[in-house]
N, C-alpha and C positions, 0 to 999 in steps of 0.2 A: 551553557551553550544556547545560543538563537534558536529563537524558532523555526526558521528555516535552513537549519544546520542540522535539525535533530535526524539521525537517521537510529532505526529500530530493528531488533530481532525477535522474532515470535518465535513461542516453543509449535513443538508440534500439535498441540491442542486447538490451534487459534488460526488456521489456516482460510476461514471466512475474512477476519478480521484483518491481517496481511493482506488478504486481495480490498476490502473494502479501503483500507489505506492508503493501498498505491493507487486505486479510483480518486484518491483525495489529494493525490501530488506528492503520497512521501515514501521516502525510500527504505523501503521493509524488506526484510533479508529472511528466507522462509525456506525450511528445509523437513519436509516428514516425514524422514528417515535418521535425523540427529538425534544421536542419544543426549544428556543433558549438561555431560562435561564438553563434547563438541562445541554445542550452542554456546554453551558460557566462555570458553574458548575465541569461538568469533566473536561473540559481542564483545569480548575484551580489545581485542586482535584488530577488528575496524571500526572500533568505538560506537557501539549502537549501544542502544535503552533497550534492555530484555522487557517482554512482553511474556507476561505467564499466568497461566491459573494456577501454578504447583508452588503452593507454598514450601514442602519440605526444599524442592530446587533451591530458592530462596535460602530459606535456613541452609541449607549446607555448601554454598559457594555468596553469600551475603558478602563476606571480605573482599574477593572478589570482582563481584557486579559495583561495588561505594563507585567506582571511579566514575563512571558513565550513569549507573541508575538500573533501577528498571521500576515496576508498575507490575503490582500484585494484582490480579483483575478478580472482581468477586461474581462475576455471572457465568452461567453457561451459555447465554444468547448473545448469538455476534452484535446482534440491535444494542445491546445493553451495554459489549465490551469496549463499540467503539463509540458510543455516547461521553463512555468512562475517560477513555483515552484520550478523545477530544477534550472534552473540559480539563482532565487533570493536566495537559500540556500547552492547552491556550492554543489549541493547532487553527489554522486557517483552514475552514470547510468550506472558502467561497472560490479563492485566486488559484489554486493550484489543480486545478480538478482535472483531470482526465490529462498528467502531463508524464503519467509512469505509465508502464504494461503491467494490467493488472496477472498475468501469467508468470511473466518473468523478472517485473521490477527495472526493464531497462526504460530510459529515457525515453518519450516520443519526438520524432523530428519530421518537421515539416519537410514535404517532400514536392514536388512537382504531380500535378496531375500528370503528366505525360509518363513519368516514372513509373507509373502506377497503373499504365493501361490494360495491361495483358494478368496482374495478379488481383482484380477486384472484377465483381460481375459486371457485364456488358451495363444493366442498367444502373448499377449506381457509378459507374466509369462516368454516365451521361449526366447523370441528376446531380451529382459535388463538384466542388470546383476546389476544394480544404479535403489534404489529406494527410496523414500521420505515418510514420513506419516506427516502428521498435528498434533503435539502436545494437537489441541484443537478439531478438529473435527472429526479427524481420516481421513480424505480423505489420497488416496496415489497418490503419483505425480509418473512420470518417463519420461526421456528425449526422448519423442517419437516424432512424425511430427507436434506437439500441441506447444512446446517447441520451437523448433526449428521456427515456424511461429511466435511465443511469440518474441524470440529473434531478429528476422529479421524486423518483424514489429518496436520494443524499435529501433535497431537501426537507420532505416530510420528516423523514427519518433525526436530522439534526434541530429541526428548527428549534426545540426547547435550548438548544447546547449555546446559541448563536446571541 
């Protein structure tokens, strides 16, 4: 599968890591309330790369997961799981960044300022002229001082991976 094709399900352990993800442009499918035949279930069902710290998971649906994959991750620190994940997948930590909702996983789509007058505060309505909505949830994004910590933070954070 392309790298730009790959889309992922994370157990319920890794709930950091599903949002730092979809901050990264990829489409992570994250639920934490799925018990572990659920999850292995959708990953089969929409073809994702299970994401997991649970080894026994693995061992007992391994037949299973061969189709699509998954990724045994050996940390407890989200820092360290998606260090993992990036290198082990060759993911692109530069061109995709901030084009999912980190909440929901939907799409972001460019929107009209005008669109967007009455559901963003008076001052940043003034101050952007670049705005986002969530295809799924409706939230609106825009590159304010949030954005910009977002992206400073990815890069410290990956630059050994890059």
């Amino acid at each position: 599968m392309a790298e730009g094709n790959l889309k992922f399900i994370a157990d319920v352990m890794l709930g950091k890591l599903a949002r730092w993800l979809r901050i990264l442009g990829y489409d992570v499918a994250y639920d934490p309330n799925a018990d572990d035949e659920a999850l292995v279930q959708r990953a089969v069902n929409e073809g994702r790369i299970l994401l997991t710290k649970d080894r026994r998971l693995v061992e007992r649906w391994r037949k299973k997961l061969r189709q699509y994959g998954y990724l045994l991750l050996d940390s407890d620190d989200w820092r360290k799981q998606l260090r993992q994940t990036v290198a082990h997948f060759g993911l692109d930590i530069r061109n995709r960044r901030l084009t999912r909702c980190p909440d929901c996983n939907g799409v972001l789509e460019t929107v009209s300022k005008e669109s967007v007058r009455y559901r963003v505060p008076f001052f940043v309505f003034t101050q952007h002229e670049h705005f986002a909505r969530c295809s799924q949830c409706g939230k609106i994004y825009w590159a304010g001082s949030h954005y910009e910590r977002i992206s400073a933070a990815l890069d410290e954070l990956l630059r050994e991976t890059s």
